[in-house]
TIBA-46519 format. One line per 3 residues: number of its first residue (from 1); their letters; for each residue x, y, z of C-alpha. Coordinates in Angstrom, 1 decimal, m for minus. Example, Ala and Ser with C-alpha at 12.3 -4.5 7.8 and 13.67 -1.06 7.14 Angstrom:
2
1) as) 12.3,m4.5,7.8 ~ 13.7,m1.1,7.1
END
This chain:
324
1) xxx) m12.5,m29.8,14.5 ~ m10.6,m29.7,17.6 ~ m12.4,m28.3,20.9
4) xxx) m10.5,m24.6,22.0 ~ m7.5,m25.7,24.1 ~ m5.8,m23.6,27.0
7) xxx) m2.4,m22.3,26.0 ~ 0.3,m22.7,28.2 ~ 3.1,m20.5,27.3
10) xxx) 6.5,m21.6,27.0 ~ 9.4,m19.0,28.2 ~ 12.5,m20.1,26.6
13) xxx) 13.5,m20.6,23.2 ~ 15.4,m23.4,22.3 ~ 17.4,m24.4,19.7
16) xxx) 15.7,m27.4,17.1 ~ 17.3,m30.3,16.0 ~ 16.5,m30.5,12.2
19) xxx) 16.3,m32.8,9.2 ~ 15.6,m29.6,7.4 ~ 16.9,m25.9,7.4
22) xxx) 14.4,m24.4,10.1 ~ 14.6,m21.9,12.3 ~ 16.8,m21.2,14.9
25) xxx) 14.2,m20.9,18.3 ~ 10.4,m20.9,18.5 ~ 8.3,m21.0,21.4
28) xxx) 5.3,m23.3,21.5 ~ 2.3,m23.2,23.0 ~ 1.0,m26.5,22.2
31) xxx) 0.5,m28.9,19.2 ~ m0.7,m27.1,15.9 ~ m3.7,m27.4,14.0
34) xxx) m4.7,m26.3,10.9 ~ m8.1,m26.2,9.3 ~ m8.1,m27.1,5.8
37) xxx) m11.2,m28.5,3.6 ~ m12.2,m31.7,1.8 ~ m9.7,m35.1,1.9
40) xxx) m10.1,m35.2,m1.8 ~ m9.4,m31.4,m2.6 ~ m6.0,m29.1,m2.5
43) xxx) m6.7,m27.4,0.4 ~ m6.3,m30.6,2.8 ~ m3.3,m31.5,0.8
46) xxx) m2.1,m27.8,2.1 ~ m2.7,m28.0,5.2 ~ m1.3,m31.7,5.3
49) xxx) 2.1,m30.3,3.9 ~ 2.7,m27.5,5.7 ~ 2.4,m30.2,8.8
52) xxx) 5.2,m32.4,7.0 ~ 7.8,m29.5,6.8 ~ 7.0,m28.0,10.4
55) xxx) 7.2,m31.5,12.0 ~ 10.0,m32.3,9.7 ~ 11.7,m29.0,10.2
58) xxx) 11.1,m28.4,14.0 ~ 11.7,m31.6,16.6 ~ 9.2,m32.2,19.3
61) xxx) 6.2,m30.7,17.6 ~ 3.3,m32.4,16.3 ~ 1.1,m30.9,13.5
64) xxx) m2.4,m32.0,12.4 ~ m4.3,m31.0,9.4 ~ m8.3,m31.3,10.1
67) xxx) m10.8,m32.1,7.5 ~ m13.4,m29.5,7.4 ~ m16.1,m27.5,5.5
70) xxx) m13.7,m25.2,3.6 ~ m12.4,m21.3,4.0 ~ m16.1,m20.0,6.1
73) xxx) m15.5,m23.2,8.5 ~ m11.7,m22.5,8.7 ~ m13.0,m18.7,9.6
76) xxx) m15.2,m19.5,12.0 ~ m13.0,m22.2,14.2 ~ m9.6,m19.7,13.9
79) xxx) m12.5,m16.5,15.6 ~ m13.2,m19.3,18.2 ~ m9.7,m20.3,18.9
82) xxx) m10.1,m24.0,17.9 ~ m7.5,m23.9,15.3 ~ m4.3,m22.1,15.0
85) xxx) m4.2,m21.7,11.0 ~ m6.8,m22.1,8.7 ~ m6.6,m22.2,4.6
88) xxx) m9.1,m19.4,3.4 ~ m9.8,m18.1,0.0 ~ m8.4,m15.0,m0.4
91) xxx) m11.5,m13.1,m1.2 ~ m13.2,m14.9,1.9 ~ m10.1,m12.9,4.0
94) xxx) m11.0,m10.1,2.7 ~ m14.7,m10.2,3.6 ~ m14.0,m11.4,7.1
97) xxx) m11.5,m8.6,7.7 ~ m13.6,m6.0,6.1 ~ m16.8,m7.9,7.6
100) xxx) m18.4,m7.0,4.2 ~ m20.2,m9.4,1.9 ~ m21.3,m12.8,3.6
103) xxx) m19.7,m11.4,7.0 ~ m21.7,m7.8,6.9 ~ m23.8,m8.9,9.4
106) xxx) m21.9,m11.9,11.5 ~ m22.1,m11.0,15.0 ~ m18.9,m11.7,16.3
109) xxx) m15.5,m10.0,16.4 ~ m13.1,m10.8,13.3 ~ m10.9,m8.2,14.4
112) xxx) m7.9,m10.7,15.9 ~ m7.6,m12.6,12.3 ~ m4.0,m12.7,10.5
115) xxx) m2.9,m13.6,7.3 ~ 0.5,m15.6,6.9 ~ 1.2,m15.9,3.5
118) xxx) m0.6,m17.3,0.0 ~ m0.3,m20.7,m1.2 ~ m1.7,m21.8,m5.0
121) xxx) m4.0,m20.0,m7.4 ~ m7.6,m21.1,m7.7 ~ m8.1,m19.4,m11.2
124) xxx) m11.3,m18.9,m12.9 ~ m11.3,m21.6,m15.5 ~ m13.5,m21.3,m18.6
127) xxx) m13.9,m24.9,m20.3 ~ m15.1,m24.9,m23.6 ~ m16.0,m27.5,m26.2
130) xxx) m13.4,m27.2,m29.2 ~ m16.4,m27.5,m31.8 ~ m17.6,m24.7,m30.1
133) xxx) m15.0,m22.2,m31.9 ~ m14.6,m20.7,m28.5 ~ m11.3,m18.3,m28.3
136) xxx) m11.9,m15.4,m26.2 ~ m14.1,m14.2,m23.4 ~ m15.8,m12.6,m25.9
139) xxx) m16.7,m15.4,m27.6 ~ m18.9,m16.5,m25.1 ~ m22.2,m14.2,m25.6
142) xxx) m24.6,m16.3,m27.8 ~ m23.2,m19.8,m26.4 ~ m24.6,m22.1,m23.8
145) xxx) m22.9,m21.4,m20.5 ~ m23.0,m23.3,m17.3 ~ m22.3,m20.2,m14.7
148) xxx) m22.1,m22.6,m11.7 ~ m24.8,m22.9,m8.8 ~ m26.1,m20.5,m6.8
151) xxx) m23.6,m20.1,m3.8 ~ m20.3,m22.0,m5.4 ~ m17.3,m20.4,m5.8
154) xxx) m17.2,m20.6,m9.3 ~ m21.2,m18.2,m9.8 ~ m19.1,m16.1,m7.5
157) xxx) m16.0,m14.9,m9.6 ~ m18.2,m15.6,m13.1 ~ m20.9,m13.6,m11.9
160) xxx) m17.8,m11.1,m11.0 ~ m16.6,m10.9,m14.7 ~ m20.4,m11.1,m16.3
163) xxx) m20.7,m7.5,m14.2 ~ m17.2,m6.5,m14.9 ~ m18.2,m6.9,m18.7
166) xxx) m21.2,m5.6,m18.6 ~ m23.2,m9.1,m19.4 ~ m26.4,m10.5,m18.0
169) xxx) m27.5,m14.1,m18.5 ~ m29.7,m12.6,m21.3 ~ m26.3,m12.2,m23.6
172) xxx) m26.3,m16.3,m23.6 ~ m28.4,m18.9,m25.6 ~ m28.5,m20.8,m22.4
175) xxx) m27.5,m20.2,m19.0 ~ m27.1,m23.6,m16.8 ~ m26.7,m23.4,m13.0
178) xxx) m25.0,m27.2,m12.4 ~ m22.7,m27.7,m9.4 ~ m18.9,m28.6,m10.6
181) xxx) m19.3,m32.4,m10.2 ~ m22.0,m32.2,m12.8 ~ m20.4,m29.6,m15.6
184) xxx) m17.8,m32.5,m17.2 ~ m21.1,m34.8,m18.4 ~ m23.5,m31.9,m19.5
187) xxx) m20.1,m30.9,m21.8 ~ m19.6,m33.8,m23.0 ~ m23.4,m34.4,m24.1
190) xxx) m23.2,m30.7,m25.7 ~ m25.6,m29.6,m23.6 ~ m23.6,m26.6,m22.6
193) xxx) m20.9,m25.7,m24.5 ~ m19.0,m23.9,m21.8 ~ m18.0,m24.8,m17.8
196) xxx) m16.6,m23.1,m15.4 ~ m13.9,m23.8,m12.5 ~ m12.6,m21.9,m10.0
199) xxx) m9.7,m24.5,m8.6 ~ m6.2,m25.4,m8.0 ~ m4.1,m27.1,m11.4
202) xxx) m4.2,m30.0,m11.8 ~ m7.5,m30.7,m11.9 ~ m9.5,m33.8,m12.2
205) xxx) m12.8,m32.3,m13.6 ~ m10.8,m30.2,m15.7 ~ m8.3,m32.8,m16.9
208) xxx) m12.0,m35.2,m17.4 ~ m13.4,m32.6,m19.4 ~ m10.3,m31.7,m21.7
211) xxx) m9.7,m35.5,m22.1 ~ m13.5,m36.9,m22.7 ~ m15.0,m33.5,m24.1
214) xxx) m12.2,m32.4,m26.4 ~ m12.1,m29.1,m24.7 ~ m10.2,m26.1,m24.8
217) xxx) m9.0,m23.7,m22.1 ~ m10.0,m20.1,m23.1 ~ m8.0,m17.0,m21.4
220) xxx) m9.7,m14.6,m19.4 ~ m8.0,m11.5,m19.9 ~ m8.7,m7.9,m21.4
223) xxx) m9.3,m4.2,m20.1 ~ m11.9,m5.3,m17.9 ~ m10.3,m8.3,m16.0
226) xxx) m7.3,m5.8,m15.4 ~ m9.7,m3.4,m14.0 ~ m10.8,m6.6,m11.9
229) xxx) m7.8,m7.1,m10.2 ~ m6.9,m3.7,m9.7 ~ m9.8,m2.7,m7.8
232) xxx) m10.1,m6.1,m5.5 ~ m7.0,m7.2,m3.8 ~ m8.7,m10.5,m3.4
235) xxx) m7.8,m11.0,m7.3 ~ m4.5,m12.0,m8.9 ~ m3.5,m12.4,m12.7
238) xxx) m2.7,m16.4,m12.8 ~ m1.5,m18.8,m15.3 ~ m2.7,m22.0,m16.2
241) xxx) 0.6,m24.2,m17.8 ~ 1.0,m25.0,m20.9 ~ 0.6,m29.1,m21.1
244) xxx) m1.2,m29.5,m17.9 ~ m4.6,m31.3,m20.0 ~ m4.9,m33.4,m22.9
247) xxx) m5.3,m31.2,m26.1 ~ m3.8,m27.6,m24.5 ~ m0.2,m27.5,m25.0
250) xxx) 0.0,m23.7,m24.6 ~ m0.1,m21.4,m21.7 ~ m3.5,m19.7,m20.7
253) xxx) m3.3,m16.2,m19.0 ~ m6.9,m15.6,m16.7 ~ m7.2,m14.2,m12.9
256) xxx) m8.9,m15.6,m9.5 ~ m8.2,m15.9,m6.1 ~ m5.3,m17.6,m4.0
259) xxx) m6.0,m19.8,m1.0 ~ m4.3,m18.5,1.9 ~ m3.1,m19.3,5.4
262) xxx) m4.5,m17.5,8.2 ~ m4.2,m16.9,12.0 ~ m5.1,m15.0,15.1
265) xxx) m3.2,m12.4,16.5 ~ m3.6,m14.5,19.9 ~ m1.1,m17.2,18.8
268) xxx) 2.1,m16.5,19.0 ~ 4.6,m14.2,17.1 ~ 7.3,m16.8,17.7
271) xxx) 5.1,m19.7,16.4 ~ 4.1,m18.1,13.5 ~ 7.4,m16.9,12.6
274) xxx) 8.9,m20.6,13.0 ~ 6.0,m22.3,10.9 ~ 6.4,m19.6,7.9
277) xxx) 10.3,m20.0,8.3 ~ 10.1,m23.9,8.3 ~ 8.6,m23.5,5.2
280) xxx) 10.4,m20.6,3.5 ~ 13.5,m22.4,4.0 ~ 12.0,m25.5,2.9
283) xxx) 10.3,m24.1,m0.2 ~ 11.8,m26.4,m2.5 ~ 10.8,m29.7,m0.8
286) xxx) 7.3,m27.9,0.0 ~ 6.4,m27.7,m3.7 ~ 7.3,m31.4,m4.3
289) xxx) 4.5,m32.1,m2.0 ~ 2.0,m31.4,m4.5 ~ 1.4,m30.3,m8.1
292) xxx) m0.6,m27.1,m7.3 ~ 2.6,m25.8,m5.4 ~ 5.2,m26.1,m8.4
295) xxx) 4.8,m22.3,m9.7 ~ 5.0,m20.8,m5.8 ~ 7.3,m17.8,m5.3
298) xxx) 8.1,m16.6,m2.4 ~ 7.7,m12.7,m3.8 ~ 4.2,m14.0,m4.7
301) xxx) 3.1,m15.9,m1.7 ~ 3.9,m12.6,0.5 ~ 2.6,m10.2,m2.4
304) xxx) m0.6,m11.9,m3.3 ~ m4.0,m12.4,m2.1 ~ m3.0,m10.9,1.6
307) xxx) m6.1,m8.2,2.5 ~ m6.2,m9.2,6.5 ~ m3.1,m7.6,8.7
310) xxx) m0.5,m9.6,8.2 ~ 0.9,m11.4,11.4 ~ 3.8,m9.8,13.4
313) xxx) 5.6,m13.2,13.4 ~ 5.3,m13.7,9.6 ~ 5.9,m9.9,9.1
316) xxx) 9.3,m10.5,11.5 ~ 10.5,m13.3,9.0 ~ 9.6,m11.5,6.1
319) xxx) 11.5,m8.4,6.9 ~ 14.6,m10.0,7.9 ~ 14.6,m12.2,4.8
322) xxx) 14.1,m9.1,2.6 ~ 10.7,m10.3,1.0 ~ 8.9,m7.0,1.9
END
């Protein structure tokens, strides 16, 4: 990650000269970072776009998207002003704003953290072998389930629906605790008959598992996921396409969490409103960028997944555009 950098404001505003609709003044403080995840997942892939439209939208700025650990990482380097945005799981927001779950007892001040706006869906995404004559949630007691390692994202949210349904592991033949990387082969050897995902669509494990395993993607809905979502602002209802992986050529309806760009109050209201209207405006060639942005809405990116203050810059642009 980059080291903290001094910030040097800049008085005037100035009008851009644009290859794309941007907006009208900004003032910068310096170049932009944004902390984002793996090279080889969405998040990095966000963060990479967001730079492409900002330095495509605004002239004289440069934008950089850093690898790093994921959403806690991203956390930690936007509390220690080393970043100026950060992708962060929406439920991760929450807990850092709230400094509840893994932040209960983190020592230092969270306070200054913004939210922005959402980006894609990371929906909980139950895999299941077609022989397995899987349909519903509630087909899964009796079966053998992989409920994802101790830690992962995925225990998290399946752990959150086993309690929201009243299950323990005791309700399955067999209860697996693989990592992600390994759930396509022990499918596909019918070792479990069910894996879990909580990521962005497309997928490569997914699409591997649907293609090799003959698999089946089984909706997550009913009472109790309502309930869910209700009660955690973390959670959204989400949609998985119809057509997205070999052998599912209709829709499936489940929940999960959106990733989410964050800041600190401590960068600026004017930078923050020009990076959220650079890609507002550019929403369009934003989603082209990559195939986890094609179902973004703006009414959902500024409803969704938002538990930390929102930004006075992004709150600025919203209001004036008439998206809240």
């Amino acid at each position: 990650m980059a080291a903290k950098r001094a910030k040097t404001a800049v008085g005037a505003a100035c009008a851009a000269a644009m290859t794309l609709s941007a907006p009208t003044e900004s003032a910068w403080a310096a170049d932009l970072f944004i902390g984002t995840g793996s090279k080889t997942g969405v998040y990095f892939q966000v963060g990479r776009a967001i730079c492409r439209i900002v330095e495509r939208a605004i002239s004289g700025i440069g934008c950089r998207a850093l690898e790093s650990e994921g959403s806690f990482d991203n956390v930690a380097e936007l509390a220690n002003a080393a970043v100026e945005f950060g992708i962060v799981r929406s439920d991760v927001q929450f807990h850092a704003g709230n400094k509840s779950g893994p932040f209960e007892f983190v020592g230092i001040d969270l306070g200054h953290l913004r939210a922005v706006f959402s980006v894609h869906s990371e929906p909980l995404t139950v895999v299941a072998r077609r022989d397995s004559n899987i349909v519903t949630l509630d087909d899964l007691p009796g079966k053998r389930v992989n409920i994802g390692n101790p830690g992962s994202d995925q225990r998290a949210t399946m752990k959150a629906v086993m309690d929201a349904k009243g299950w323990s592991k005791d309700v399955f033949q067999l209860v697996t605790e693989l990592p992600a990387s390994q759930q396509s082969l022990a499918l596909c050897h019918g070792r479990v008959q069910v894996a879990v995902y909580t990521v962005g669509h497309p997928d490569d494990s997914v699409a591997r598992a649907a293609r090799l395993c003959d698999s089946v993607i089984v909706e997550v809905t009913g009472p109790e996921i309502d309930r869910l979502v209700t009660e955690n602002p973390y959670y959204a209802h989400a949609r998985i396409s119809g057509g997205t992986y070999p052998g599912n050529p209709e829709s499936v309806e489940t929940f999960g969490v959106k990733a989410t760009l964050m800041t600190s109050a401590d960068v600026g209201a004017d930078t923050v409103y020009a990076v959220v209207g650079a890609v507002f405006d550019n929403l369009d060639a934003f989603k082209r960028m990559h195939p986890a942005f094609g179902p973004l809405r703006p009414e959902f990116m500024t409803g969704e997944g938002l538990s930390a203050p929102l930004h006075e810059g992004a709150e600025r642009y919203f209001r004036e555009h008439g998206l809240m």
